[in-house]
VOPAGU-2260 file (C-alpha; in pm, 1 decimal, decimal comma):
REM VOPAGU-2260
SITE   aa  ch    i         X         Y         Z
SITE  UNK   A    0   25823,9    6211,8    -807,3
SITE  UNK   A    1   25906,4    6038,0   -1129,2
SITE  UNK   A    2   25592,1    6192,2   -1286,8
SITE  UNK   A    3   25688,9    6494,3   -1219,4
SITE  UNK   A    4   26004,8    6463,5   -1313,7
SITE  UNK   A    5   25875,8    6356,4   -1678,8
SITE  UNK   A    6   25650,2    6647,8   -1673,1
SITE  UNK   A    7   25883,1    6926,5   -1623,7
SITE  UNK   A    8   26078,5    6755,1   -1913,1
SITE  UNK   A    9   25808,1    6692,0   -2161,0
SITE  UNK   A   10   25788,8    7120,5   -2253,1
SITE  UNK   A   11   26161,1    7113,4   -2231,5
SITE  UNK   A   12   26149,4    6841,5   -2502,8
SITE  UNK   A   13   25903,3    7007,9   -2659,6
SITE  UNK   A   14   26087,5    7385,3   -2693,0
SITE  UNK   A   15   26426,5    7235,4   -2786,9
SITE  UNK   A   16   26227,7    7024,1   -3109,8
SITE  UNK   A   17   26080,5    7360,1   -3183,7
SITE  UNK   A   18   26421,7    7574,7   -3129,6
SITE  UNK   A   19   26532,2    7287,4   -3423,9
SITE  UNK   A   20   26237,3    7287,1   -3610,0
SITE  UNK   A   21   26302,7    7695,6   -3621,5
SITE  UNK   A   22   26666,4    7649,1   -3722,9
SITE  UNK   A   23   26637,6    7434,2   -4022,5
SITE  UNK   A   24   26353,1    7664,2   -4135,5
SITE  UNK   A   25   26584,0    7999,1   -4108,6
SITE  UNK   A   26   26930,9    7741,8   -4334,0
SITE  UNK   A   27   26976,5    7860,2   -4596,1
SITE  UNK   A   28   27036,4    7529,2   -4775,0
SITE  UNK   A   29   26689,4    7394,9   -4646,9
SITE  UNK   A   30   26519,9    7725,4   -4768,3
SITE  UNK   A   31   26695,8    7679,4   -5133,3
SITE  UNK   A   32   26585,9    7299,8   -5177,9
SITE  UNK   A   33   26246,8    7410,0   -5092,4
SITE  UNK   A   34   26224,2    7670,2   -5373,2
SITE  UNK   A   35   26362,4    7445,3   -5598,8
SITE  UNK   A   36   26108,1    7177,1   -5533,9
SITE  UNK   A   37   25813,9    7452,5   -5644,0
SITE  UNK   A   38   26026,8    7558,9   -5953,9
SITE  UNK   A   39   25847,7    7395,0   -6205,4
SITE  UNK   A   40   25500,2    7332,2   -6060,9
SITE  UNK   A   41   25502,1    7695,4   -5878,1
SITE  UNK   A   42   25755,2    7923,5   -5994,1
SITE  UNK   A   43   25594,8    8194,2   -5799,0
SITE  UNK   A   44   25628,7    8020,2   -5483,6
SITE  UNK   A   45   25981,8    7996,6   -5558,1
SITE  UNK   A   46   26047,0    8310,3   -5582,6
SITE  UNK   A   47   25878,5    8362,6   -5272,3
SITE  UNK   A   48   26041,3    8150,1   -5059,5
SITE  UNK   A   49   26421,9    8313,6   -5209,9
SITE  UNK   A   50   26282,5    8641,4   -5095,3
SITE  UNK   A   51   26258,4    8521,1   -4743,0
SITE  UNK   A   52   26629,1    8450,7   -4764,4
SITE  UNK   A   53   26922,8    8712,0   -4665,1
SITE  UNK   A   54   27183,7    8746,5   -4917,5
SITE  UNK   A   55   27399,8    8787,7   -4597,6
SITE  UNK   A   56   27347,8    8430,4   -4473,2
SITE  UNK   A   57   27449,6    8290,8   -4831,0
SITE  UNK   A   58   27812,7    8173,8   -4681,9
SITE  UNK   A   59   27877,4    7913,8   -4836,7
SITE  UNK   A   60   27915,9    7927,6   -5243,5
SITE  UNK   A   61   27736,3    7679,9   -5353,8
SITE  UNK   A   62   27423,1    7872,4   -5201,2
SITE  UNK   A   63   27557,1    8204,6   -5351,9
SITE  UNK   A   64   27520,4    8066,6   -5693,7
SITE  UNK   A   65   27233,0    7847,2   -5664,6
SITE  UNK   A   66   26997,2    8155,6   -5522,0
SITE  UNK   A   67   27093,1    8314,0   -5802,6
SITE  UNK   A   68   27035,6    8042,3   -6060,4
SITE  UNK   A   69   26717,2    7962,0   -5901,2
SITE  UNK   A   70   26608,5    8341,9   -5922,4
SITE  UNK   A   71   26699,5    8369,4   -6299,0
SITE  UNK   A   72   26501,5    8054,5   -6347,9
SITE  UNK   A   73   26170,9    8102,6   -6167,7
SITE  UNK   A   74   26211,0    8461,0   -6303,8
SITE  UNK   A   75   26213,4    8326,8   -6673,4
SITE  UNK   A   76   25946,7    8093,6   -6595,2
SITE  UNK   A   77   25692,1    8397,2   -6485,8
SITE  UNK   A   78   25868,7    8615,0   -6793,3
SITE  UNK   A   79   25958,6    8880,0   -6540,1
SITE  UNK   A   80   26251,0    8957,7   -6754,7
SITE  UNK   A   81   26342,8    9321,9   -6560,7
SITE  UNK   A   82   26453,8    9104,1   -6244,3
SITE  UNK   A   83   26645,2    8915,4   -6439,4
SITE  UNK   A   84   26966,2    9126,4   -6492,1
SITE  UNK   A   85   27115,7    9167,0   -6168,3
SITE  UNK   A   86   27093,1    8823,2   -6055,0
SITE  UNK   A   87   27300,2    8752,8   -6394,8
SITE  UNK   A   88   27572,2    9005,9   -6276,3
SITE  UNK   A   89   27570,1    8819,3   -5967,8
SITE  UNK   A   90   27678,8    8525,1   -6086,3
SITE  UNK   A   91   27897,1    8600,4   -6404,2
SITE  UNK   A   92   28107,9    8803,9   -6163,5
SITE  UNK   A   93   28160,6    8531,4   -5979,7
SITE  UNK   A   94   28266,3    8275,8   -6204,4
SITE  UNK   A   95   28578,5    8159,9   -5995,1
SITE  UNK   A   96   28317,3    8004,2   -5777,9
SITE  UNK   A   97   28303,3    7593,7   -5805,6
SITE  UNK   A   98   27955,7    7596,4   -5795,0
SITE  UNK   A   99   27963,2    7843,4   -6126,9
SITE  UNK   A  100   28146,5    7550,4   -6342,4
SITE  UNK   A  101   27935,8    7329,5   -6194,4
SITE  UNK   A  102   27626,5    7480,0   -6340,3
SITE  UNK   A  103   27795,7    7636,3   -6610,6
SITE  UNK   A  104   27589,4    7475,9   -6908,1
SITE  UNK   A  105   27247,4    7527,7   -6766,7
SITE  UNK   A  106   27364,9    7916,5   -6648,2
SITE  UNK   A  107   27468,1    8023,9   -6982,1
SITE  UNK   A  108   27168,7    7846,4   -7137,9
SITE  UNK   A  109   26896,9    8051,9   -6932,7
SITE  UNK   A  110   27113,9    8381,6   -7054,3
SITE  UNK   A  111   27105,7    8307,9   -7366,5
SITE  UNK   A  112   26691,0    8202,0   -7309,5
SITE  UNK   A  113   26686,9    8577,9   -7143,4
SITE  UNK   A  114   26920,8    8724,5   -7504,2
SITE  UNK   A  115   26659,4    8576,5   -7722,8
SITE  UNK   A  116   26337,2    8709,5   -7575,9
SITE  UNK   A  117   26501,1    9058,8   -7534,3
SITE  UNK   A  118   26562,4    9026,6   -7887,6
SITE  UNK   A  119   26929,6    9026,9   -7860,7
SITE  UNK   A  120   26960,4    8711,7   -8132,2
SITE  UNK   A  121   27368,3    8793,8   -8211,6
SITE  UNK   A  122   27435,0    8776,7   -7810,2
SITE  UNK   A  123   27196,4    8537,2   -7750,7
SITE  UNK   A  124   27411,3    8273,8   -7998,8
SITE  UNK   A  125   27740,3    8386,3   -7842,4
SITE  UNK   A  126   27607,4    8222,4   -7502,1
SITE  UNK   A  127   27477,1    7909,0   -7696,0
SITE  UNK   A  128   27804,6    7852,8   -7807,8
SITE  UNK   A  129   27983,4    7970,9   -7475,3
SITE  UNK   A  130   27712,0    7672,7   -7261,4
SITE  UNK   A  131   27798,6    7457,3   -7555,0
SITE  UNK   A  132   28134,8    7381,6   -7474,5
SITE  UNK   A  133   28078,5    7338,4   -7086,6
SITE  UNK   A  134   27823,1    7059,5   -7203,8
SITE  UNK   A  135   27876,1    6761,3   -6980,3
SITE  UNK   A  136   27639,2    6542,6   -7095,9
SITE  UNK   A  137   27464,9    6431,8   -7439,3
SITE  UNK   A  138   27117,7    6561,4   -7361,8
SITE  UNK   A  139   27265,4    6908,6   -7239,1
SITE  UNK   A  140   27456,1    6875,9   -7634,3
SITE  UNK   A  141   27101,9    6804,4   -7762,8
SITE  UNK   A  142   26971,0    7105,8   -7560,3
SITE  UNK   A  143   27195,5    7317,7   -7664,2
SITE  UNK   A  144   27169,4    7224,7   -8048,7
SITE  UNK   A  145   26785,8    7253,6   -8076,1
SITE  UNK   A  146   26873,5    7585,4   -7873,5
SITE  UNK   A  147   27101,6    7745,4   -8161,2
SITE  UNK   A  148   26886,8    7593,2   -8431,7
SITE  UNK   A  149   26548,0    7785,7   -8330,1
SITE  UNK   A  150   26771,7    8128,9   -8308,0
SITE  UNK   A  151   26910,6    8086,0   -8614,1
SITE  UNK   A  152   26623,1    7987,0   -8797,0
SITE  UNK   A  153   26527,3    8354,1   -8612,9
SITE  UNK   A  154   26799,2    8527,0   -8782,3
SITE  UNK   A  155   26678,7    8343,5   -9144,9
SITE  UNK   A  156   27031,5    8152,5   -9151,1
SITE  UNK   A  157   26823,5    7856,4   -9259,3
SITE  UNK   A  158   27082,1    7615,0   -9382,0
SITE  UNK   A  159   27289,0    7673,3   -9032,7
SITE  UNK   A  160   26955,6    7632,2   -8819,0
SITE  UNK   A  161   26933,9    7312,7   -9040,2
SITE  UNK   A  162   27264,7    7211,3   -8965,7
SITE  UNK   A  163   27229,8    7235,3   -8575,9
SITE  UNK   A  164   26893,3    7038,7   -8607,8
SITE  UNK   A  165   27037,2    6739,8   -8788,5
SITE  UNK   A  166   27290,7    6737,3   -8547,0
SITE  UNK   A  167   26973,9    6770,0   -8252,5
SITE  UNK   A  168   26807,4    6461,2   -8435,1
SITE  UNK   A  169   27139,1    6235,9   -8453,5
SITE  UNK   A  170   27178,8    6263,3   -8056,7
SITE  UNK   A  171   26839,8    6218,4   -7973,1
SITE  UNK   A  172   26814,9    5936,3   -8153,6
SITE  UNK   A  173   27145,6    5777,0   -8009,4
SITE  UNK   A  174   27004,0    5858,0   -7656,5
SITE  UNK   A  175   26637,7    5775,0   -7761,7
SITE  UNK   A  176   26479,3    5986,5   -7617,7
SITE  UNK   A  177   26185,4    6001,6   -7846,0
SITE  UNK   A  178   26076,1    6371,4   -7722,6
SITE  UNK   A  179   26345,3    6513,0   -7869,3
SITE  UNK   A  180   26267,6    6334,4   -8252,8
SITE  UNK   A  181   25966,8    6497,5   -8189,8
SITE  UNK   A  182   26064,4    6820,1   -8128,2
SITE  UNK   A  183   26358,5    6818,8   -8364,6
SITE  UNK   A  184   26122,9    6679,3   -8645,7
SITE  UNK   A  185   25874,9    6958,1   -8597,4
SITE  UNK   A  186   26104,5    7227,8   -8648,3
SITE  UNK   A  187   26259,7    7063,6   -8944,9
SITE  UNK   A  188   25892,6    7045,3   -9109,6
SITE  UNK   A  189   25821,4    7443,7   -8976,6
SITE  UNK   A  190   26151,7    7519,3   -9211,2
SITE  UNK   A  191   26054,3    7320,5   -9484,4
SITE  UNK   A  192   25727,4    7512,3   -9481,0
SITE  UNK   A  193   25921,4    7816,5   -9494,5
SITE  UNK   A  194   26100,0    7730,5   -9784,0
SITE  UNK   A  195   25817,4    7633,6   -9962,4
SITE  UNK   A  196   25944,8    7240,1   -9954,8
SITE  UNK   A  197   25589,4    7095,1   -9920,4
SITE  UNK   A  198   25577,9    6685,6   -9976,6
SITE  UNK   A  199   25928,6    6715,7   -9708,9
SITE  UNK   A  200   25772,2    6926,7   -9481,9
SITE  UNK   A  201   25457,4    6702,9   -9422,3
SITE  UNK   A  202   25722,7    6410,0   -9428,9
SITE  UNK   A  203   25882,8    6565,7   -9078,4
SITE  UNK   A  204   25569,7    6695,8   -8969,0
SITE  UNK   A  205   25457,3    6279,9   -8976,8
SITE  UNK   A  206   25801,0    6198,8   -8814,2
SITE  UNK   A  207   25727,5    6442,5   -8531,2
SITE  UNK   A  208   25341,9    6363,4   -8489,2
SITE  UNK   A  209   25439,6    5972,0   -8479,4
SITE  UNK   A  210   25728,6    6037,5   -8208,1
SITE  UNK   A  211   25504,2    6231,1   -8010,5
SITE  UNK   A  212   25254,8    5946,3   -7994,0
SITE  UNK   A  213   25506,1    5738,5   -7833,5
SITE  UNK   A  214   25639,6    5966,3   -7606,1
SITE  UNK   A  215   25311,0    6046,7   -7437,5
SITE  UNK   A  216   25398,1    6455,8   -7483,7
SITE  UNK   A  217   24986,6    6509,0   -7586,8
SITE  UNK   A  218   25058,8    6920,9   -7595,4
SITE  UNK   A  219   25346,9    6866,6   -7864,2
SITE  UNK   A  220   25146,4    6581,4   -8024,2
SITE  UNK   A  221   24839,3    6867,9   -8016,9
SITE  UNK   A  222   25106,7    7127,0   -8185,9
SITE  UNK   A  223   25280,5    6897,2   -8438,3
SITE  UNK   A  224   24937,5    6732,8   -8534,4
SITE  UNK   A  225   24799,3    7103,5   -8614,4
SITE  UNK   A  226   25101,7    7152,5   -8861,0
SITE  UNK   A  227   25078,9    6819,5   -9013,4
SITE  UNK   A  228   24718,7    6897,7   -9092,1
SITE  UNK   A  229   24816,9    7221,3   -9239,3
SITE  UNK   A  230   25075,7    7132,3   -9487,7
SITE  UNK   A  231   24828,3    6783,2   -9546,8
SITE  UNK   A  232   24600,6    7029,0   -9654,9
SITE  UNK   A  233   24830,4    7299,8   -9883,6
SITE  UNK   A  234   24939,4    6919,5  -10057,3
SITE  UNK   A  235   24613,2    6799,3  -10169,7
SITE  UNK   A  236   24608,0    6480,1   -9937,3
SITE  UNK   A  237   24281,2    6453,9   -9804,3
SITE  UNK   A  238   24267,3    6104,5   -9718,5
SITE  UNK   A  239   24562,7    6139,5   -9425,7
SITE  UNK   A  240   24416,0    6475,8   -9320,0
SITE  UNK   A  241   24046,6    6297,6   -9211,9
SITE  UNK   A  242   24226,0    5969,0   -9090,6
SITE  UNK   A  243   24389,7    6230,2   -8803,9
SITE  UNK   A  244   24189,3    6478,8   -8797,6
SITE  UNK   A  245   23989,4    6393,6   -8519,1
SITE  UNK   A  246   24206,6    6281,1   -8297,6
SITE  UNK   A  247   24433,8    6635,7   -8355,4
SITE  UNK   A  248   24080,6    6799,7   -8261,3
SITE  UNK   A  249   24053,8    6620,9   -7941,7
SITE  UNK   A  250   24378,0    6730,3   -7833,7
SITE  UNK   A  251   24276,3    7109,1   -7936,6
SITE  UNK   A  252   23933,6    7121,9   -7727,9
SITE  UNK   A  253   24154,6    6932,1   -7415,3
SITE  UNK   A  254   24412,5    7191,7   -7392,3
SITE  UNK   A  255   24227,3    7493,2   -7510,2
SITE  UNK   A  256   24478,0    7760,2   -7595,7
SITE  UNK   A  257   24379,1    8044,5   -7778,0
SITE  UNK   A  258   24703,1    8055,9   -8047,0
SITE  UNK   A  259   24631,4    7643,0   -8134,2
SITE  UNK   A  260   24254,4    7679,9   -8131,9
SITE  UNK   A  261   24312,2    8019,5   -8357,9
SITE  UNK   A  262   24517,5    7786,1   -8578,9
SITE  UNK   A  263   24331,2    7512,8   -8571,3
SITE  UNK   A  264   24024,3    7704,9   -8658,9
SITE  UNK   A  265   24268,0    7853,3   -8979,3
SITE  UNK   A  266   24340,8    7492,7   -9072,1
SITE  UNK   A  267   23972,7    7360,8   -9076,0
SITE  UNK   A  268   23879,8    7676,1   -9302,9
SITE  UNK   A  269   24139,3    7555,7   -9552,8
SITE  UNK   A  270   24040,1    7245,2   -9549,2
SITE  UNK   A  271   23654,6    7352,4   -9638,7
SITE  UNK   A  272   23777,5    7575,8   -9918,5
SITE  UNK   A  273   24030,6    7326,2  -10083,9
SITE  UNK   A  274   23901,2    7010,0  -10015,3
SITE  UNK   A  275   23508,5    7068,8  -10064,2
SITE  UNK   A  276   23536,4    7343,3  -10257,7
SITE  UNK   A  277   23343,0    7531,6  -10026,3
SITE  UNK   A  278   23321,1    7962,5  -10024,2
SITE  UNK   A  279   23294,4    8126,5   -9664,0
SITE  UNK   A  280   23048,9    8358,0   -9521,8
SITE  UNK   A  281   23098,3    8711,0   -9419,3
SITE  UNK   A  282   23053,3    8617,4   -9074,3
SITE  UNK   A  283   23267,2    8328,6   -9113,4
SITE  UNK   A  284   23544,4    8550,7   -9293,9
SITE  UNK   A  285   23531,7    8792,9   -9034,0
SITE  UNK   A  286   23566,4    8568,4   -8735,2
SITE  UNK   A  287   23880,1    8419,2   -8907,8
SITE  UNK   A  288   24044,5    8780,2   -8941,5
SITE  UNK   A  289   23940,3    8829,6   -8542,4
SITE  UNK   A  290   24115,5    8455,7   -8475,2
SITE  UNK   A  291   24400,7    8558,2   -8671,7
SITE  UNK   A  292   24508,6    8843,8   -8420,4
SITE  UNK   A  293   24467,1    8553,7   -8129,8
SITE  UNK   A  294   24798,0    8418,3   -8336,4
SITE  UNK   A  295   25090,1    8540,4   -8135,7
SITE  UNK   A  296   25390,4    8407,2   -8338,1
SITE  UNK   A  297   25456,8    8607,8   -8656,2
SITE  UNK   A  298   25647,1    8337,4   -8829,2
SITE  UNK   A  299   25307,2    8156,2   -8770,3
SITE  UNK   A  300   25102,5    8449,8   -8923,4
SITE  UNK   A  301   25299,1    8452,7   -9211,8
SITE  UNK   A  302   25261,5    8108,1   -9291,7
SITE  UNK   A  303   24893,7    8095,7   -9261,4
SITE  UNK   A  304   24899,5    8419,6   -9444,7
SITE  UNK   A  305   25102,0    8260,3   -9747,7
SITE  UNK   A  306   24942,8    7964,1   -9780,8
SITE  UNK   A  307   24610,5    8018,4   -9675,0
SITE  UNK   A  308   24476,8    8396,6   -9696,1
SITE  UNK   A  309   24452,2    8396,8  -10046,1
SITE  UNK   A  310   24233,6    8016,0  -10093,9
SITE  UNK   A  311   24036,1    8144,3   -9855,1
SITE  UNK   A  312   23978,8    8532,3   -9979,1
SITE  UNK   A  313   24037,0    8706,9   -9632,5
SITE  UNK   A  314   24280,4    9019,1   -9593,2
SITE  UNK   A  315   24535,6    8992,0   -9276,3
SITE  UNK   A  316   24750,3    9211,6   -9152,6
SITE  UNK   A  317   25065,8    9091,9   -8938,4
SITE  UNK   A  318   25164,8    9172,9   -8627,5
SITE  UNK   A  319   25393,1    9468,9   -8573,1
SITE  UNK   A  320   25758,8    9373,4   -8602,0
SITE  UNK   A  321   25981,7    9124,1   -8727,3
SITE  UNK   A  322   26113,5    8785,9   -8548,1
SITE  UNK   A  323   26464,3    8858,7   -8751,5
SITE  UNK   A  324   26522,5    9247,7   -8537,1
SITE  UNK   A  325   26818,4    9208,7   -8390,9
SITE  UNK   A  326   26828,2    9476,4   -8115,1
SITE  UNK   A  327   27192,4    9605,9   -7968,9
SITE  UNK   A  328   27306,3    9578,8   -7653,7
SITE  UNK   A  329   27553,7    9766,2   -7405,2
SITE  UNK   A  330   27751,5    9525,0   -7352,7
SITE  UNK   A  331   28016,3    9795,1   -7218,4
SITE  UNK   A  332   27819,5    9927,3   -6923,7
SITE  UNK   A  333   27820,8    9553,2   -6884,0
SITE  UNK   A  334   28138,3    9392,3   -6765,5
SITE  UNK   A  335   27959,9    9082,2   -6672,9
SITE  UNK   A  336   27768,6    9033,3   -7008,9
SITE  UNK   A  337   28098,1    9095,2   -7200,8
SITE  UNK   A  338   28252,1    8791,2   -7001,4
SITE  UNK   A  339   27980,2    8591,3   -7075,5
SITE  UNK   A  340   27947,8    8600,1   -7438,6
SITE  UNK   A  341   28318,3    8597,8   -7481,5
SITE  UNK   A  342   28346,5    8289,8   -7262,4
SITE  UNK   A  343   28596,0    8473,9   -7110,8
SITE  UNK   A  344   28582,5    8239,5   -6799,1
């Protein structure tokens, strides 16, 4: 009797674990920490698994703002910037919300990421400074810093982009957090570059390229290593460029992108031409012209073509537009945008 008694309540057992197991699939909350675990590794996923969810079972409003948050980032991730807007609206007209001012740096931040590829640089600064004073934290400072430094430098407002740089570099240094010398570094040399300060910008370019090294980042090591070879090479000092040259090469051939190994291949023809006095083939000439359209980042192309076109005798044409447009934006068929970039919150 007993065994049948356990038998007939085994499947019951068994349906009410599977009635559960069906219920935490269908929360809302368990749906939203599972996207967020793919964010970074599988942004697609994410966005997969948020499109399983119904708006309508979003009660509570810390999942209201955090399905939007996690759309806007996965969505930035894949550069699907035409989904972007409405989650934005979403949120910024519902800033009342706790969760908003919880996540009110990082929010602001990712608009302002959204501005700046749009090409909206004026609105794009406006946010910066809006996330800037909801910063809770030192590193989210630092963030937001580095942020308004690359966008200015943008707009050509060198000596501000500077400004919000040094002020990157003092706080990463205070925190340590050796990543962010690096990166901070590195676009201090790409400036001095720009303004034709040579001997400083190989100085920052070495600053960045040693920080990297000790913060195991090998893809900015691979990046600032390409640029410290470059400027090595426009100052005459041969003797650094072959004690790191190889080890900058190894990093190239590992990660295999077509902009670095483009630039990379730019760098090694300067090198020939300036430091063994070496002239270039046709064929060589010509594949350098076909590399040069591999180069994706203008402010890139024009370095290379200031520095380097001319040693080397090839003719290069830039890419179509400038990284200074500002474009305009309707920010009056936009209530939400208007309260975002007034801080009007």
């Amino acid at each position: 009797m007993i065994i049948r008694c356990l038998a007939f309540l085994l499947p019951l057992s068994l349906m009410s674990f599977m009635t559960l197991a069906e219920k935490i699939k269908k929360d809302p909350e368990y749906q939203l920490s599972k996207a967020a675990y793919f964010l970074n590794s599988n942004p697609q996923k994410t966005t997969q698994l948020l499109n399983q969810i119904s708006i309508a079972d979003l009660e509570k409003d810390d999942d209201y703002i955090k399905y939007y948050h996690l759309s806007i980032l996965a969505a930035l991730r894949l550069h699907n910037l035409a989904t972007v807007e409405r989650s934005f609206s979403s949120i910024f007209l519902n800033v009342e919300r706790k969760a908003f001012h919880e996540n009110r740096f990082s929010i602001l931040y990712s608009l302002s990421v959204w501005l700046r590829m749009k090409s909206h640089y004026g609105a794009s600064e406006k946010a910066l400074l809006c996330a800037l004073k909801g910063a809770n934290s030192e590193s989210e400072q630092m963030r937001g810093y580095n942020a308004l430094g690359i966008l200015t430098r943008h707009e050509g407002k060198h000596k501000l982009a500077e400004q919000y740089f040094n002020k990157t570099l003092k706080i990463a240094k205070s925190i340590d957090n050796k990543k962010a010398v690096a990166i901070t570094n590195n676009n201090l040399g790409v400036m001095s570059l720009e303004s034709e300060d040579i001997k400083q910008s190989s100085a920052f370019f070495k600053r960045a390229y040693s920080a990297y090294q000790m913060s195991d980042y090998e893809s900015g090591k691979m990046n600032s290593g390409i640029n410290l070879l470059f400027s090595l090479v426009i100052w005459g000092d041969k003797s650094t460029y072959d004690r790191i040259y190889n080890n900058v090469e190894e990093l190239v051939q590992k990660y295999d992108s077509k902009t670095k190994n483009a630039y990379f291949e730019w760098v090694k023809a300067f090198a020939m031409v300036k430091f063994a006095k070496q002239s270039l083939t046709a064929e060589q000439l010509r594949e350098l012209q076909a590399s040069f359209l591999q180069i994706d980042e203008i402010g890139l192309q024009k370095l290379l073509k200031k520095y380097a076109a001319k040693p080397i005798n090839v003719d290069v044409e830039l890419i179509h537009g400038s990284v200074s447009e500002t474009k305009s934006l309707a920010i009056i068929t936009r209530p939400w945008l208007k309260k975002a970039i007034e801080c009007n919150f």
